[in-house]
C-alpha positions in Angstrom: 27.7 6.7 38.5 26.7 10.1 36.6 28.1 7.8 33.5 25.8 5.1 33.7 22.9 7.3 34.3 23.8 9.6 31.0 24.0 6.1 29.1 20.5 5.2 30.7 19.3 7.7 29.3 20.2 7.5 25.8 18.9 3.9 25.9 15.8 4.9 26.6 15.6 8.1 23.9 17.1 5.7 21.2 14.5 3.2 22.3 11.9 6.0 22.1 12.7 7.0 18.9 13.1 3.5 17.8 9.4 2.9 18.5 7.7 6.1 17.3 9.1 5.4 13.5 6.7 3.0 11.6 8.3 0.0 9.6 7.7 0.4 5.7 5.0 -2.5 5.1 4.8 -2.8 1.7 1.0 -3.0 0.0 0.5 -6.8 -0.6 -0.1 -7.8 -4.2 -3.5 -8.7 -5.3 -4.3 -12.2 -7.0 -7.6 -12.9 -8.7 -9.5 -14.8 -6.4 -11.6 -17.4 -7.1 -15.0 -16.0 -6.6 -16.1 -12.5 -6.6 -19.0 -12.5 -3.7 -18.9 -14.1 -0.7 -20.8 -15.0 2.6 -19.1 -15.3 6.3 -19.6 -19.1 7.8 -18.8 -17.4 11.0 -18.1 -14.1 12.7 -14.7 -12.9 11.5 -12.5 -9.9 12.4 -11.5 -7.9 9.6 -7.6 -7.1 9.4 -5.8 -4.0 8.0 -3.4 -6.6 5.8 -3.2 -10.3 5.1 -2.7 -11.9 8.3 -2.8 -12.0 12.5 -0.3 -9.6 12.7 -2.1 -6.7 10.8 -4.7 -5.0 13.3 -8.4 -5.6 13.5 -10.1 -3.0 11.8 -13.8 -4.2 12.4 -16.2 -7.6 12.5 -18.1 -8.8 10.4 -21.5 -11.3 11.8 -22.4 -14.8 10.3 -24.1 -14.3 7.1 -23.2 -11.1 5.8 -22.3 -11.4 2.0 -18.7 -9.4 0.9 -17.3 -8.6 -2.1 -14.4 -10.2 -2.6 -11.5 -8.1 -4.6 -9.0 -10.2 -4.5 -6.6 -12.2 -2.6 -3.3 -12.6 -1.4 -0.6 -14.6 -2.9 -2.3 -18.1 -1.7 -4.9 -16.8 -1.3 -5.7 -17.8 2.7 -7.0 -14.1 3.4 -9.3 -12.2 0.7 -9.7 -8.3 0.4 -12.9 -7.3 1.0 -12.1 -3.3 1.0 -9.9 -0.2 1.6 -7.4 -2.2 4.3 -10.4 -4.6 5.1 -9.1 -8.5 5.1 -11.3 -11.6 5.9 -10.0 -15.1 6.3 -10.6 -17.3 3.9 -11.5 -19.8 6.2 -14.1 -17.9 7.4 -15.6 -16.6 3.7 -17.0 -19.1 1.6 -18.7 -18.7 -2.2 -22.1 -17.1 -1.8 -24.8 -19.2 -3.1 -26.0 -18.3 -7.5 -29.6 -16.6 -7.1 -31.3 -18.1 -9.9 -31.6 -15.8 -13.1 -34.5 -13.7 -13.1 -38.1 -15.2 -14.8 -37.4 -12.8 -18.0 -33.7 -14.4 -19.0 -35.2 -18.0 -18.4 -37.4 -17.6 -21.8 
């Protein structure tokens, strides 16, 4: 009995340990995406990495404009800042502003 409840308890400190050390996640690489500003279609949480299993690190409304630094390797999530990921489902190509009056002539 004494036995089992020694090897009990080393389950559970492995397991402890176990979760307290953080897996190595490697920086994903950047590709050039294909527009550089963009405007959210609809609300969207922003991730801390490329994808649903990264955490949300913030929202974003309908409307707002980002920056887009780049993307991911097919590009289906764009960087929008320091561990700050959008969908790309959700950002879309913000509309050209016409040139100002003075680079018309």
């Amino acid at each position: 009995m004494r036995g089992r409840r020694i090897l009990r308890w080393l389950w559970l400190a492995a397991l402890a340990v176990m979760g307290m050390a953080e897996p190595a996640v490697a920086a994903p690489r950047l590709q050039v995406a294909p527009f550089t500003a963009g405007r959210l279609i609809e609300e969207s949480a922003l991730r801390a990495g490329p994808g649903i299993n990264f955490v949300i690190v913030g929202r974003l409304p309908a409307g707002q404009t980002v920056t887009v630094l780049g993307c991911n390797h097919d590009c289906t999530w764009y960087h929008v800042g320091d561990n700050r990921w959008a969908p790309a489902f959700a950002v879309k190509p913000a509309l050209m502003l016409s040139p100002p009056p003075s680079q018309l002539m």
